[in-house]
FIRO-295888 format. One record per atom (N, C-alpha, C): y, x, z. Coordinates in steps of 0.02 Angstrom, whole numbers, plus 50000, padded with zeros to 5 digits. Layout:
N
YXZ ...
% end
This chain:
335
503524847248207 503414843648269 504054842748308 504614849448327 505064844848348 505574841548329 505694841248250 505934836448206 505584830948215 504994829748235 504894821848258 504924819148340 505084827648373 505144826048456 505984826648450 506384825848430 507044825248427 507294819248400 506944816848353 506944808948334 506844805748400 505974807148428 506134805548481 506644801448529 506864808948542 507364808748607 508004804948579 508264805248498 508724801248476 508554793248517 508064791748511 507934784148515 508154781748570 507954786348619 508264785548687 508744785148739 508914780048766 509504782148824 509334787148881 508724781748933 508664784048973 507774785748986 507834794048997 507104796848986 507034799449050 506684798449085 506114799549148 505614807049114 505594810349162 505534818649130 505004819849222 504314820249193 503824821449244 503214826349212 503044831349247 502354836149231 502054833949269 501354840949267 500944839149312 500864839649385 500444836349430 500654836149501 500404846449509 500974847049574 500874854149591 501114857749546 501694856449529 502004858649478 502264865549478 502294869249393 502284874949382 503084877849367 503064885349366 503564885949341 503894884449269 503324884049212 503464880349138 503634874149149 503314871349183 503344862849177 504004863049218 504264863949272 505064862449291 505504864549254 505474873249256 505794875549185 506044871649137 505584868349099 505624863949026 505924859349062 505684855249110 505944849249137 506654849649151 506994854749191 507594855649180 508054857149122 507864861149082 508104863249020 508484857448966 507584853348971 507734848248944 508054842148969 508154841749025 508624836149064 509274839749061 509754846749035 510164846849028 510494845348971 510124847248944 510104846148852 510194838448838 509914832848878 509954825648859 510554823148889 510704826848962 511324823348962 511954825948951 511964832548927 512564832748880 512554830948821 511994826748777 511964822848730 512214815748762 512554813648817 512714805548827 511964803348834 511474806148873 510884801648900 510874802148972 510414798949001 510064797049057 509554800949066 509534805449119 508814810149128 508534812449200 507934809149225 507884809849278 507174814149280 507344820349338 506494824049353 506124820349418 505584818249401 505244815449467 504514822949462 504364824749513 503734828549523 503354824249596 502824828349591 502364825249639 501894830649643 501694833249695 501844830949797 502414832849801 502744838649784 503614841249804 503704846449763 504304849549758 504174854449717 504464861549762 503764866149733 503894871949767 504264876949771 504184878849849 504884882049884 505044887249830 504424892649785 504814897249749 505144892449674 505144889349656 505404885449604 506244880549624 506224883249665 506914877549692 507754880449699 507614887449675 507974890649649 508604888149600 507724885749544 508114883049462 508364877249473 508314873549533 508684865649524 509394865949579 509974870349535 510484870249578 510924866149576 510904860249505 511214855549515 510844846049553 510264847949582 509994844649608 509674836949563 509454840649541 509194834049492 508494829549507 508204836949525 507474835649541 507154832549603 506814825549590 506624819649626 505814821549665 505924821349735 505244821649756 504904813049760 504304811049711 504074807549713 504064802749786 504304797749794 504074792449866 503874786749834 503314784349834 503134777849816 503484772349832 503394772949916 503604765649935 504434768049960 504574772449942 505264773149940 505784772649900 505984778849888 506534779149821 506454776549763 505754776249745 505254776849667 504944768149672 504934766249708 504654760349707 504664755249651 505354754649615 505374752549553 505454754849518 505174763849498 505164767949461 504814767649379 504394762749386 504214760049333 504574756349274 504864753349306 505564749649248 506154752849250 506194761049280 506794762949256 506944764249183 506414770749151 506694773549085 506384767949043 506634771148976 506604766348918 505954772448871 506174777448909 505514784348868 505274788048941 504644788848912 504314793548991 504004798548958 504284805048971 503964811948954 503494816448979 503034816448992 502384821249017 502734826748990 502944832149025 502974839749006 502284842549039 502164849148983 501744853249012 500974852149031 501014846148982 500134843249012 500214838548950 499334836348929 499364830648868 498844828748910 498874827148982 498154821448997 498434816949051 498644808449037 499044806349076 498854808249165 498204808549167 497794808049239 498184814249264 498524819949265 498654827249281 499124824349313 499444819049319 500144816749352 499954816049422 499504815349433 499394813449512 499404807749527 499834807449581 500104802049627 500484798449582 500884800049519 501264798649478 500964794049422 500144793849402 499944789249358 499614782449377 499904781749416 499794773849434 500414770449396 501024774049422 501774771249409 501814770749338 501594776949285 501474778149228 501014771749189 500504769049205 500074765349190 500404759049177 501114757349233 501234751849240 501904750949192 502174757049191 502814755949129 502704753249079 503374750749037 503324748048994 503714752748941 504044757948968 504054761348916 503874765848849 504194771148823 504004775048775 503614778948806 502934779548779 502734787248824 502594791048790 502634799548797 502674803248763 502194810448822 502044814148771 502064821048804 502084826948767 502444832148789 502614836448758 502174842548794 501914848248753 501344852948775 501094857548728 500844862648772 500654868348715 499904870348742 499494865648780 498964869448793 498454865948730 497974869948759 497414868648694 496764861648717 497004856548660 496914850248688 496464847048629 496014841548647 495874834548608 496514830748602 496424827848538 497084824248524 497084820348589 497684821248621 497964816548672 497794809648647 497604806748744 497664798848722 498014798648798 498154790348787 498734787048825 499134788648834 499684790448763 500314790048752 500514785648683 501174786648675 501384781448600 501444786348577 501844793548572 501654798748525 501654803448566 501264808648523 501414816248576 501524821248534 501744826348556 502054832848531 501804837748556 501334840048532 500984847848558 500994855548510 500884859348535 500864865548475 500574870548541 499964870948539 499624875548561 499604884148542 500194884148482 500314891648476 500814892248508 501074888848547 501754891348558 501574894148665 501814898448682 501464904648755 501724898548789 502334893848784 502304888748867 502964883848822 502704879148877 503184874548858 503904874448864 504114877748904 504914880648901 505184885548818 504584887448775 504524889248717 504904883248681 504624877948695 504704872348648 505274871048647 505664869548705 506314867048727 506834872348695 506444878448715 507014882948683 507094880948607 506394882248579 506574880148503 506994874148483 506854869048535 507164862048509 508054864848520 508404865648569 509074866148611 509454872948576 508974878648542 509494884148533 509794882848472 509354879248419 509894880448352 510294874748351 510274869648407 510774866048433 511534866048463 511394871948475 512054873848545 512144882048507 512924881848490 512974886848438 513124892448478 513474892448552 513704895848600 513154898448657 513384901348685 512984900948757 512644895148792 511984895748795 511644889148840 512034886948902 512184881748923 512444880448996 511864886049048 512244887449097 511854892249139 511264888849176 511254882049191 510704881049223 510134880649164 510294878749107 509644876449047 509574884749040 509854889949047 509634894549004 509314900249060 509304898749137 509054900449200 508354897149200 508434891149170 507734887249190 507224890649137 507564892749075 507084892349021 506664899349042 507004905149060 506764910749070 506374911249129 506504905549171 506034907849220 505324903249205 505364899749145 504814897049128 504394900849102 504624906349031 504394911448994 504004915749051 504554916949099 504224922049125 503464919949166 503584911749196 502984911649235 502194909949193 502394907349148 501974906949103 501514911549059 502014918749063 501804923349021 501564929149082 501474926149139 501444931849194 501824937249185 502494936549173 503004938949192 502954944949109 502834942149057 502644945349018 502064951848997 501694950349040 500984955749045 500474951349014 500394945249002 499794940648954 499934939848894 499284940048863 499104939648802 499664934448742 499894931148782 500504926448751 501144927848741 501214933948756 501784937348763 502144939848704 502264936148656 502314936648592 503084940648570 503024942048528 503584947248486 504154940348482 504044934748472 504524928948479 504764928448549 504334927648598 504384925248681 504954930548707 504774937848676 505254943648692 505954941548666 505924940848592 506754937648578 507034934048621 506664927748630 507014921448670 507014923948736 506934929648752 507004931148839 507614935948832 507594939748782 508204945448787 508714940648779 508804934248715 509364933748716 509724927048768 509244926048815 509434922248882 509644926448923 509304933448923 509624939248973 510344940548942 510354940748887 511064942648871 511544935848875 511354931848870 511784925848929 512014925248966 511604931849023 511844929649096 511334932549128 510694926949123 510024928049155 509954933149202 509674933749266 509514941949296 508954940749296 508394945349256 507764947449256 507444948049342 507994952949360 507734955549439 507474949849490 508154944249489 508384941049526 507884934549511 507624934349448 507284927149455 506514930149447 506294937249436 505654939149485 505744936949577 506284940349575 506074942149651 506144933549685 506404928449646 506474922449681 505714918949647 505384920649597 504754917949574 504194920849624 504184928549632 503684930349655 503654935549731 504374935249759 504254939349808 504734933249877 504164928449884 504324925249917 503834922349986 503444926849999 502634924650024 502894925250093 502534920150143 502474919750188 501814921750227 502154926750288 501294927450329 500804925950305 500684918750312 500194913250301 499864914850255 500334916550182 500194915350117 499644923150115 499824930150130 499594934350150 499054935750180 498914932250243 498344931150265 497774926550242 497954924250177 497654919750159 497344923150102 497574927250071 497424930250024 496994936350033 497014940850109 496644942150131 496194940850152 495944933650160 495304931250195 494874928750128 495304926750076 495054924850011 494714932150007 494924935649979 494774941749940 494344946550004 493924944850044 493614946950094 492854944350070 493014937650063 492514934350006 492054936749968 492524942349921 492554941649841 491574941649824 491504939349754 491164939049743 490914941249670 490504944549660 490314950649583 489704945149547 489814945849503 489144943549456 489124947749370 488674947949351 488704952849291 488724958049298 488754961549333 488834967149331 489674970149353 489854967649383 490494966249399 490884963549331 490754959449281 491184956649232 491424950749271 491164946349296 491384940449322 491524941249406 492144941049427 492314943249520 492864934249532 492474933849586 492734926149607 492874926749667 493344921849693 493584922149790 493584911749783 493464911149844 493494903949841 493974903449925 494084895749930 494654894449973 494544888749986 494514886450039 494084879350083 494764875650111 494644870450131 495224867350167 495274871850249 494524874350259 494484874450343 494784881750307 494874885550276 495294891950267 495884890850277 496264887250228 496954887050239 497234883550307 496924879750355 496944879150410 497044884050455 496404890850427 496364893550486 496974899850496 497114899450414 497914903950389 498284900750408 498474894950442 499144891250456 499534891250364 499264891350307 499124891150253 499194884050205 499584882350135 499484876350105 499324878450052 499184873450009 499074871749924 499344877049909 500134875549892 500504880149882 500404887649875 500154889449915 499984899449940 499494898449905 499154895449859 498514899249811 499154902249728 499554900349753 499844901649673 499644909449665 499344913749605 499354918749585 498804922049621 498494919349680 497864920349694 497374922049640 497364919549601 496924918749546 496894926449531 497624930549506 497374936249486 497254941749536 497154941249595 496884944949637 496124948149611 495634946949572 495144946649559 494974949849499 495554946249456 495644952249389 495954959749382 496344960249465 496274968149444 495684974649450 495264971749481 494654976149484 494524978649419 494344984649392 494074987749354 493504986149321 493284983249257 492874979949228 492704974649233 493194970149251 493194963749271 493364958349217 493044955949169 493224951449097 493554944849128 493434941549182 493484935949199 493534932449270 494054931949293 494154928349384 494214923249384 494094922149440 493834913949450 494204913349520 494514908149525 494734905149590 494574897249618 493994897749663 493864889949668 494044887449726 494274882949756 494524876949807 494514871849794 494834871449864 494554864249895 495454860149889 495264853649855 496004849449858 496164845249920 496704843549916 496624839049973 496424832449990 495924830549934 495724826249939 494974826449925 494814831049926 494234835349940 493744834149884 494214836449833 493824837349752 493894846649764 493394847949709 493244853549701 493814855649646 493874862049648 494464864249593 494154874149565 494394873449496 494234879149494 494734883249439 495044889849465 495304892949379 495244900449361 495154900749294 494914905149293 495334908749252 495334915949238 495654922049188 495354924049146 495544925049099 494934931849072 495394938049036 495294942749054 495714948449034 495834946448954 495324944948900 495404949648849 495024943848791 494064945648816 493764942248755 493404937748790 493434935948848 492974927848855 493194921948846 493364917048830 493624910648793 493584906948882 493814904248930 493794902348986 493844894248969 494354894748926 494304887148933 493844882848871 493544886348863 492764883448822 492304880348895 492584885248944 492224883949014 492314877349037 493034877049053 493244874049099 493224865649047 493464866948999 493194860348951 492494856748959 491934860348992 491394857849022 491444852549082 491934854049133 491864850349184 492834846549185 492794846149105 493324840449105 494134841549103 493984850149113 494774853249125 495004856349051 495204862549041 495564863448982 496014866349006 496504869748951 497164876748970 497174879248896 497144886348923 497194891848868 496594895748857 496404898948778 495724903648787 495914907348855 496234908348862 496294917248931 496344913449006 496724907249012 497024904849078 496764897449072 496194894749094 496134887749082 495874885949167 495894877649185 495774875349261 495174870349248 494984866349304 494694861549281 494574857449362 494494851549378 494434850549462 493954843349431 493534843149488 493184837449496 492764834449566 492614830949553 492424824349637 491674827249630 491794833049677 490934833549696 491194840249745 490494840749796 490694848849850 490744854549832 491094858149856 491204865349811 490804868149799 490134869549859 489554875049829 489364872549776 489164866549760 488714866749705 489154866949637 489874865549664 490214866449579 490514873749567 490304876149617 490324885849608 489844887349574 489164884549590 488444887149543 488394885249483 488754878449455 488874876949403 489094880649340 489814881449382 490414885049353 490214892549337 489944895049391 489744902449344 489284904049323 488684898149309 488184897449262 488704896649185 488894893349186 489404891549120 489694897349100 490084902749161 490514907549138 489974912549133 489474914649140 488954919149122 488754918749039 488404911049039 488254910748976 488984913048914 489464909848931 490164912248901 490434919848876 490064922748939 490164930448928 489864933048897 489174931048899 488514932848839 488924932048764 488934925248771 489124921948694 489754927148677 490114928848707 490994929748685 490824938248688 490384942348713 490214950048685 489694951748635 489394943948632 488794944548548 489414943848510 489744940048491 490394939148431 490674945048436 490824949548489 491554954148461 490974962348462 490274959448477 489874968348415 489584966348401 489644960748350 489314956548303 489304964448235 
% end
């Protein structure tokens, strides 16, 4: 696969490099990595994200590359810039946001590159996925290291680790592979500070973010027997936290540390007042068998899913689905 995503990028001058909206630490990660990698090959490489990209992620863009989406601004003829357009970190064009209108209208190459667990992608010209691989900053590494015989440039080899790490929850998830470990030690022995790009990933919370997480988890909510524990998060919440989008990051596992807990759930409200939901599962429930119900998709352990309807009733939905799931996924493993 990336013997045909390197052909690819051969073809290309100039490649337009966009994930999904609300973007992650894998998807910038890669996005940077791989925008260093193209233009010290003599290309053209631009990051556009959408709504902005967040305050703990802004670290990795110290040579300023990374474009906050403006429609009727900067981006306006953003459509006829590249000659290739790359989806990192997602294979479903719609995940772009605000960004797939512009996408719709190119005339370029489109592509996406991804490791979650997917239906063959549609609406692209080719795509490149490998769902074994823990995150998409995996990929990049594989494509860029047996490339570059020396030391990675410091920003591609800063970006890549802090992708591994956010992806792999800092290496404590199930993806955390005996490979993921190599490619992290030998970025640390690059340079990399382990310490330094925790404490800029995850020890960055504001009041807000705090109190928000306390009013969530005030919530909480048990089903099964405590296997399934959920917190949900309204628009009139994060209001009342002086609170954004943003401050749900890692919310999610607030829920999975309880003791006998197979599976957390985090549901909200978007700002456009679709329902959203994601879920964990420690170990043996398949989540995104779940979330593939109401149109979303991820990983067995970490999958999302959001849709145009009010939250209560896509809470009753959702853990009707994750109940039956739990049934099904502890008949298989004392089968």
């Amino acid at each position: 696969m990336l013997d045909r995503f390197n052909t690819f990028l051969d073809r290309h001058a100039r490649v337009l490099l966009t994930t999904h909206e609300n973007p992650d630490g894998d998807g910038v990660g890669a996005s940077i990595a791989l925008a260093a990698h193209l233009k010290s090959s003599g290309k053209e490489a631009r990051i556009v994200v959408t709504p902005s990209l967040p305050e703990n992620l802004r670290f990795l863009d110290s040579e300023g590359w990374i474009e906050t989406f403006e429609p009727d601004g900067a981006h306006v003829d953003l459509a006829a810039w590249p000659d290739a357009w790359l989806l990192i970190d997602a294979s479903e064009p719609h995940r772009m946001g605000a960004l797939f209108q512009v996408y719709e209208a190119t005339k370029a190459d489109r592509a996406c590159l991804d490791h979650h667990m997917k239906d063959t992608p549609k609406g692209f010209d080719s795509e490149f996925t490998d769902p074994t691989a823990s995150a998409s900053t995996e990929l990049v590494y594989d494509l860029v290291r047996p490339r570059i015989g020396g030391d990675l440039p410091a920003v591609m080899a800063q970006a890549l680790y802090a992708g591994l790490v956010s992806d792999t929850g800092n290496f404590r998830h199930s993806n955390s592979t005996p490979k993921i470990h190599h490619a992290a030690a030998d970025l640390i022995a690059q340079g990399v500070h382990p310490a330094r790009t925790y404490n800029a990933l995850y020890q960055t919370a504001t009041p807000a973010k705090l109190r928000l997480f306390g009013r969530a988890m005030g919530g909480l909510q048990l089903r099964d027997g405590g296997r399934f524990a959920y917190i949900s998060v309204t628009r009139a919440d994060l209001a009342a936290c002086g609170a954004t989008q943003e401050d749900l990051d890692e919310l999610v596992e607030e829920p999975r540390k309880l003791k006998g807990v197979e599976v957390a759930g985090l549901f909200s409200e978007t700002v456009d007042g679709r329902a959203k939901v994601s879920l964990r599962s420690r170990e043996r429930v398949d989540v995104n068998a779940v979330c593939r119900q109401f149109g979303g998709g991820g990983h067995r352990l970490a999958s999302g899913a959001k849709v145009a309807q009010p939250l209560e009733g896509f809470i009753s939905q959702v853990e009707a689905a994750v109940l039956v799931q739990i049934g099904l996924d502890f008949v298989q493993v004392f089968k």
